[in-house]
C-alpha positions, 0 to 999 in steps of 0.5 A, a space after each residue: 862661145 867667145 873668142 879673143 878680140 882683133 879689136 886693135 889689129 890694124 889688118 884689113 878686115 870685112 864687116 857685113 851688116 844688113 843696112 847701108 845707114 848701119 854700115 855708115 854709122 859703125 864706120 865712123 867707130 871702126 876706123 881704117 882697116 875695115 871694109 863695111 859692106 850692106 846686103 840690103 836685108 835678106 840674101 836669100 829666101 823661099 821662091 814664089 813660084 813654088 813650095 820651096 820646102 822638100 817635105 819628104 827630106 826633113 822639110 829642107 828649104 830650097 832658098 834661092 838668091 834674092 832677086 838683085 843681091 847677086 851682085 852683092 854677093 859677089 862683091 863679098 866673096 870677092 871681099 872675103 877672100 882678101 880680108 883676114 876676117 870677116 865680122 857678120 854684124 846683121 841685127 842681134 835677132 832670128 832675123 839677124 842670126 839668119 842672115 849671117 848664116 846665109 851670108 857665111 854659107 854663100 861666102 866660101 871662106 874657111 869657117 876661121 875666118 867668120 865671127 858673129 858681133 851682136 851689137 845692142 847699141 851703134 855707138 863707140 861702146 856698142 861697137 867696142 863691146 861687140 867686137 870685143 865679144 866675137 862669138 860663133 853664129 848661132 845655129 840654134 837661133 838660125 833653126 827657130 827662124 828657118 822653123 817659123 819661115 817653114 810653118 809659115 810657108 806650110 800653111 800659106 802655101 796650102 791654105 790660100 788657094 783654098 780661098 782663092 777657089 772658094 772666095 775670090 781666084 784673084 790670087 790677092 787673098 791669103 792665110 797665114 799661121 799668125 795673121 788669121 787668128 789676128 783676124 780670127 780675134 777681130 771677128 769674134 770681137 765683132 761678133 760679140 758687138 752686134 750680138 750684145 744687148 744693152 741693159 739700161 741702169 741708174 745711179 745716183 749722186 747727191 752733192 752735199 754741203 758742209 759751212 758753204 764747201 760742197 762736195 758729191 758723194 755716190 750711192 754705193 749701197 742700199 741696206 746691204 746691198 750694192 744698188 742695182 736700179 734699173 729703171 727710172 721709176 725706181 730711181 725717182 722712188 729711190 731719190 723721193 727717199 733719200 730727200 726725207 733723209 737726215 746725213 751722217 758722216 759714219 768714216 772719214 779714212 786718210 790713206 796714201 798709194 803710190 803708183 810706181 813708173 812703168 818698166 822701160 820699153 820692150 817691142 810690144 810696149 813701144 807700139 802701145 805707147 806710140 798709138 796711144 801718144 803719137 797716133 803711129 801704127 806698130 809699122 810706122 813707129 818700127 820704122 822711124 825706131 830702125 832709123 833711131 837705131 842705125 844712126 842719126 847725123 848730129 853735128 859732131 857725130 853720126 850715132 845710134 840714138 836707141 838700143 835694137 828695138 826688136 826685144 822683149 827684155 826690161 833688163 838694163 845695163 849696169 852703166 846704163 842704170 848708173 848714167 840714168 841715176 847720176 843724170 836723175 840726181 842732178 837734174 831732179 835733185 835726190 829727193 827725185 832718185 829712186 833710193 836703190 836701183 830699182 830692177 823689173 820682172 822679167 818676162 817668163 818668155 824675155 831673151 834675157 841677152 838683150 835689153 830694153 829700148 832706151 836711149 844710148 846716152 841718157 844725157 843726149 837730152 831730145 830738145 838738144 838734138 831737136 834739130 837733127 831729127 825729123 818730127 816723128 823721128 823726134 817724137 819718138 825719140 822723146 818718149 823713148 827717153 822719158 819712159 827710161 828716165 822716169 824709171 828710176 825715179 820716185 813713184 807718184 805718192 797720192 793723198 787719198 781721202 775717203 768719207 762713208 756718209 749714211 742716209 737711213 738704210 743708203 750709204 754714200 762714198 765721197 773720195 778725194 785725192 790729190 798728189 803729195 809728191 810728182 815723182 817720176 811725173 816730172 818726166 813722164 807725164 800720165 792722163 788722170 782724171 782729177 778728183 775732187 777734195 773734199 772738206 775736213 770731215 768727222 765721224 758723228 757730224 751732220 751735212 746737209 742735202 743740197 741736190 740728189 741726181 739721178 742719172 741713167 747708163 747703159 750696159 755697153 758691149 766690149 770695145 773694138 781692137 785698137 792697134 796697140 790692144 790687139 798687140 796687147 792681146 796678142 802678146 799675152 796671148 803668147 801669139 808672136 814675138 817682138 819681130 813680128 806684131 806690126 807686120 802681122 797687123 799690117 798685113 790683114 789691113 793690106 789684104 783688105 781683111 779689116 780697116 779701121 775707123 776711129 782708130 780701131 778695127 773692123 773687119 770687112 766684108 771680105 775678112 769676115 766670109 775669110 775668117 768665116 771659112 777659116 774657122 768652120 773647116 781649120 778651127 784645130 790649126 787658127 785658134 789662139 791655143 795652137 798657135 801659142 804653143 808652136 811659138 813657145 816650141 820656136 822658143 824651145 828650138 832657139 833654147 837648144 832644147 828641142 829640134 826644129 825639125 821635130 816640131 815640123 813633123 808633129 805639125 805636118 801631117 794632121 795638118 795635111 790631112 785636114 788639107 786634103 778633107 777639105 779638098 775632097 769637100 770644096 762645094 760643100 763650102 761655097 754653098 756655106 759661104 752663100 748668103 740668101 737675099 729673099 729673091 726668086 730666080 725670075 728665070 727659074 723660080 729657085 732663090 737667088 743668092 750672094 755669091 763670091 767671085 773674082 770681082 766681089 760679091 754679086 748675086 746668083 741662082 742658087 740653082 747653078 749650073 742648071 741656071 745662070 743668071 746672075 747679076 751685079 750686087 748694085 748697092 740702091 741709093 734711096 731717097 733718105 739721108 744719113 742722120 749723122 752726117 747728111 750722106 745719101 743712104 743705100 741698100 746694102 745685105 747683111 747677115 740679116 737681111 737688107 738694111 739701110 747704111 751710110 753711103 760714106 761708110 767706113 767713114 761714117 758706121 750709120 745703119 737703120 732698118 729697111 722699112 716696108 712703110 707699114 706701120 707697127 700696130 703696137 707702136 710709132 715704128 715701121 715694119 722691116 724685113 729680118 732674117 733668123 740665125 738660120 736665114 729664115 725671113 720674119 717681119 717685126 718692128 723697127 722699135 726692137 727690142 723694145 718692140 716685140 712684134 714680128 710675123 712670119 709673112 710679109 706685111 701689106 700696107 692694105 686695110 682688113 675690110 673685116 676688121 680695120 686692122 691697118 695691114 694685111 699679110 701676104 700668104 700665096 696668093 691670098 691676104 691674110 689678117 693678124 687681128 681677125 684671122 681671115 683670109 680674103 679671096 677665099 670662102 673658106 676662114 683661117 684660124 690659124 695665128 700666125 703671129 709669131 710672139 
C-alpha cells in the first residue's frame, strides 16, 4: 500500500532504524528536518527465564523489553509525540518488519503517523526511492517471523532440558528446530565416512607420438565395454596387450562450448564464494557485508557500498542493469557486452521484491576506494563487484578437440581445449585445470606408441561438509532462509557439536551422543522432510495465504506428545547412550561403562545405583608416537573399542588399532581389540580388511606346548588353541572352532 511521499517537506519528522552506522549514513541524504535515531537491534523478545509463549491463547508471545533499550524507547516516545511523522526504516526482511512492529506498538502514536520505507541500498537513490515509496508494515511479514520465533522457542524450550538430564545438566546444551538437522547432516555424513570401504581400480594412459609432438590419450573402452580393472595384475596384462597394438586415429571432432557467468550474489551464494575465495566463515562475511551496506566514509561521502545482503533474488534493477552495460562497453569494449540484457531464473522460493547483493554504483571501482576499507572489508567488496560485472559480459567461448585413437579391441580418447574468447573471464577470474593441445589429427592415420601407464586409484568415501557445502546442502534442501545460514552454522560450533579441521566439519564426540538421541526418539520432528515443509509454511504465512497460528496448532500437539513419551522413558535413554569399555566392576564383577555427566564423560558401574564406582576417563599416553606429526599418542574409546590416536587431535585426525603384541598367525599385522555393531568384543588383525582373521576370545601371547601354534586363547580360566583345539589345565579336549571366519 502506498502512500503519497513528504520526501521534500521541510517539518521535523522521526526516522527509526536499527543500527547507529545506518542512521549516520542515511542523515547524510535526508538532511535538516529529520531526527534519526538507532534501537541497536531488537527492542523486544521472548524472556529466558521461561516459555513466554501462552500455548492455551493461540500461542501468543509474551515479549518483554530488552534488557537496556528502555531508555531507548523512551527517548522515541518522546521523539514520537513531537514529529509530524514518524519513518520506520529497520532492515527490508522478517527481521526488519518486526522491528518496526514492535517499535510502532511501543510508540503510542496515532497509527497516521507511522510509515514503513524499505531501503535496498543506503545511498541518495536508495534513500529517495524509499521515502518515496512509504507503505504500511506489513503484518504478514511480522506473523512468519513471530511464527519462526514461536516454533523455535517450542522446541528449544522443551527439547534441551532432555539433553541436560540425559547428557550433561550444564545447561550449555541445546536443540534447535534448524541447528540439529544441521548437525543431524554432519553426522550421517560422518557416519558414511567411517563406514565406506575403499575398492581399489586402475586406469591406463598411453602417451602418443605424431612427427616428435606427443600427447596422452586415456583407456576409455575395451571392446564395448568401459574398462573396469581392479587389479594390478590385470592392469600389466592389459598393457603387455596394448604394446603389441598398432595406433589409428578413427574421430578427430573440433567443437565449441561456452560456459556462461554466474548470476549475481544471493545470501547463500555470498557465503559460498567467500569460504571458497576468502577463507571467511558465513558469520564473518555477514559481518563485514552489514558493514558494506550501512555505509563506508569515503572522502567525500559516507555511503552505502552493497545492496541488503540478506536475499535471495538475482533480480536487478533496470538502471543498475544499464549503469552495468555502459561501464562494461567502455571499459571491456563492445565485443566484451553481453548483446541483450542477459536476465537469471529466479528461484521458486526468491521474494522477488528484493534484489541481488551488488555494488550501489558499478563505477565506485574497489581499487579506487582501496584505502577507505579494511582488507577484508575490501576483499569482500571486491568480489561482490566482479561477480555483478562479469554478469553481463560475454560467456567464456572454448575450442575443444576430441580425438578417438583405436588400438585392436581398446579405444583412447585425447581431449584438448583452449579459450577462443575470455569474456566474462576479465573480470572474474575461474580455477580450471589446463588441457592439453593436441597435434593436428586425421581420421585413417597411424601415431606411434611412446609409454603405456598404468596407474591405481581408490574408490573414495563422500567428503566431509565444508561450510559453504553444508550451506549449499541446506539451501537446496529448503532448510533455512538467507537470514538464518550463518547463524545456524555458528551456533552448532559454539555449542562444541562439531569443529572443523582443514576447513570441514567433524562432528565431536559430544555432538554425535547429541545427535545420537535426537535422532532415536524425535526422528518425526529433526529430519530434513519436516523441517523443509515448516519453512515453506513460514513462506505461505509471509504470502498471506496461510495464518500462523494454524501452522503452530498442526505443529504442537503431536509434538508434545512425543515430548511427554519421552519423558515417561528417560532411563530407557541414558542406558542407550552408554557406551561398554570391555571392563569388570572390581568392586562388584557387572561391566563398566562410559557414561555422561556434568564434566563429560567418565566411566561407571553399570550397575548403579546398587554400585557406584566410577572414575575419571583419563585418555593413557603410550609409548608411541603419531606417524604423521611426531606427537605422543593416547588411548582413547570409540565406537568399537579402544584405538590409538593423536595426542594433537583435532589438529592432526591420526588413529591406529590398539594392539595385544600378538602377532596375526595369517600376516605381518598385530591382534586388536574390536567391538561388533551390537557391542560384542572380537579379536582380529590389525591388517583389516585385508586380513580376515578374527576370534571371539582374547588372544595370549603364550606358545601351544602341543602344537607350536604362536598364541593361545583366553577362555575362563583355561587356555585354549585355534590350531590344535585343545584346552590345557583340563584333561578333558575341546573340539569346538572358535574361530570366527
Amino acid at each position: 500500500m502506498k502512500e503519497t511521499s513528504p520526501y521534500t517537506d521541510p517539518v521535523e519528522r522521526l526516522v527509526v532504524v536499527e543500527s547507529p552506522k545506518k542512521a549516520t549514513t542515511i542523515s547524510r541524504f535526508l538532511g535538516k528536518g529529520y531526527v534519526i535515531r538507532a534501537t541497536k537491534g531488537h527492542v523486544l523478545d521472548l524472556p529466558k527465564s521461561n516459555l513466554a509463549v501462552d500455548i492455551d491463547n493461540d500461542f501468543q508471545p509474551q515479549y518483554k523489553v530488552i534488557k537496556g533499550r528502555e531508555s531507548i524507547l523512551k527517548e522515541l516516545r518522546a521523539l514520537a509525540r513531537k514529529a509530524s511523522d514518524v519513518y520506520l526504516a529497520p532492515d527490508p526482511d522478517r527481521e526488519g518488519e518486526a522491528i518496526a512492529s514492535h517499535v510502532a506498538q511501543k510508540l503510542g502514536v496515532d497509527e497516521k503517523k507511522l510509515h514503513r520505507v524499505l531501503l535496498n541500498e543506503i545511498t541518495k537513490r536508495g534513500v529517495e526511492e524509499g521515502f518515496g515509496s512509504l507503505r504500511k508494515i506489513d503484518q504478514n511479514k511480522v506473523d512468519a517471523q513471530k511464527a519462526r520465533r514461536v516454533l523455535d522457542r517450542i522446541v528449544g524450550y522443551y527439547l534441551s532440558p532432555i539433553l541436560w538430564k540425559t547428557i550433561s545438566a550444564t545447561g550449555r546444551l541445546s536443540a534447535g528446530r534448524v541447528q540439529s538437522v544441521a548437525l543431524r547432516l554432519i553426522c550421517e555424513r560422518e557416519e558414511k565416512i567411517q563406514a565406506f570401504q575403499p575398492e581399489e581400480y586402475w586406469t591406463i594412459t598411453v602417451q602418443l607420438v605424431k612427427n616428435s609432438e606427443r600427447f596422452h590419450a586415456k583407456l576409455v573402452r575395451i571392446g564395448k565395454k568401459k574398462p573396469t580393472i581392479r587389479t594390478e595384475e590385470e592392469a600389466l596384462r592389459i598393457c603387455r596387450n596394448i604394446k603389441t597394438q598398432e595406433f589409428k586415429v578413427l574421430d578427430f571432432v573440433r567443437s565449441e562450448t561456452k560456459r556462461n557467468p554466474s548470476p549475481p550474489f544471493i545470501t547463500s551464494t555470498l557465503q559460498q564464494e567467500a569460504v571458497n575465495r576468502l577463507g571467511f566463515s558465513a558469520e564473518r562475511t555477514m559481518r563485514i557485508a552489514q558493514q558494506l551496506y550501512e555505509g563506508i566514509d569515503l572522502q567525500d561521502e559516507s555511503v552505502g557500498l552493497i545492496t541488503y545482503m540478506r536475499t535471495d533474488s538475482t533480480r536487478v534493477a533496470e538502471e543498475a542493469n544499464g549503469e552495468l552495460r555502459k561501464y562494461v562497453s567502455q571499459e571491456f569494449g563492445p565485443d566484451y557486452l553481453e548483446p541483450e540484457v542477459r536476465v537469471f531464473k529466479a528461484r521458486k522460493t526468491a521474494q522477488e521484491a528484493h534484489e541481488a547483493i551488488r555494488p550501489t554504483s558499478v563505477y565506485r571501482l574497489p581499487d579506487d576506494i582501496k584505502r577507505q576499507l579494511t582488507v577484508e572489508q575490501f576483499s569482500l567488496y571486491d568480489l561482490i563487484w566482479r561477480r555483478f560485472v562479469a554478469t553481463q559480459m560475454r560467456p567464456i567461448v572454448y575450442a575443444q578437440i576430441r580425438a578417438d585413437i583405436g588400438a585392436g579391441e581398446y579405444l583412447f580418447r585425447a581431449v584438448g581445449s583452449r579459450i577462443k574468447m575470455d569474456g566474462f573471464l576479465r573480470v572474474y577470474p575461474l580455477k580450471r585445470k589446463k588441457d592439453e593441445e593436441l597435434p593436428e589429427l586425421l581420421p585413417g592415420e597411424r601415431v606411434e606408441l611412446d609409454s603405456v601407464t598404468p596407474e591405481q586409484h581408490f574408490t573414495e568415501p563422500p567428503s566431509r561438509y565444508t561450510e559453504a557445502t553444508l550451506i549449499k546442502e541446506l539451501e537446496t534442501l529448503g532448510i533455512g532462509r538467507p537470514s538464518t545460514y550463518a547463524p545456524i552454522v555458528s551456533i552448532i560450533r559454539k555449542r562444541g557439536y562439531v569443529h572443523i579441521q582443514k576447513g570441514r566439519f567433524l562432528p565431536t564426540d559430544l555432538g554425535t551422543v547429541v545427535n545420537k538421541l535426537l535422532i532415536s526418539r524425535f526422528s518425526r520432528v529433526i529430519n530434513v522432510d519436516f523441517t523443509a515443509q515448516l519453512e515453506a509454511e513460514l513462506d505461505l504465512i509471509e504470502e498471506g495465504k496461510k495464518q500462523w497460528t494454524e501452522t503452530l496448532r498442526d505443529f504442537y500437539s503431536p509434538f508434545n506428545t512425543l515430548v511427554e513419551e519421552v519423558k515417561g522413558d528417560m532411563k530407557t535413554i541414558k542406558d542407550e547412550l552408554q557406551t561398554p569399555t570391555g571392563e569388570l566392576c572390581e568392586l562388584c564383577g557387572k561391566s563398566m561403562v562410559i557414561k555422561w555427566g556434568r564434566y563429560g564423560r567418565f566411566i561407571a558401574c553399570s550397575g548403579y545405583p546398587d554400585c557406584k564406582n566410577k572414575k575419571a576417563l583419563h585418555e593413557e599416553v603410550v609409548d608411541k608416537t603419531c606417524e604423521r606429526c611426531g606427537a605422543p599418542l593416547t588411548t582413547k574409546f570409540g565406537k568399537y573399542g579402544r584405538f590409538l590416536a593423536c595426542s594433537r587431535y583435532p589438529e592432526c585426525t591420526y588413529t591406529s588399532p590398539l594392539t595385544l603384541g600378538v602377532k596375526c598367525p595369517k600376516c605381518d599385522g598385530e591382534i586388536t581389540e574390536r567391538r561388533t555393531r551390537k557391542g560384542r568384543v572380537f579379536y582380529s588383525c590389525s591388517n583389516y580388511p585385508k586380513c580376515d582373521f578374527a576370534v571371539w576370545n582374547r588372544p595370549v601371547q603364550q606358545t601351544c606346548p602341543e602344537c607350536g601354534a604362536p598364541f593361545l586363547l583366553e577362555r575362563g580360566k583355561y587356555h585354549y588353541c585355534y590350531q590344535c583345539k585343545k584346552r590345557f589345565e583340563a584333561a578333558v579336549p575341546e573340539e569346538k572352532n572358535e574361530e570366527k571366519r
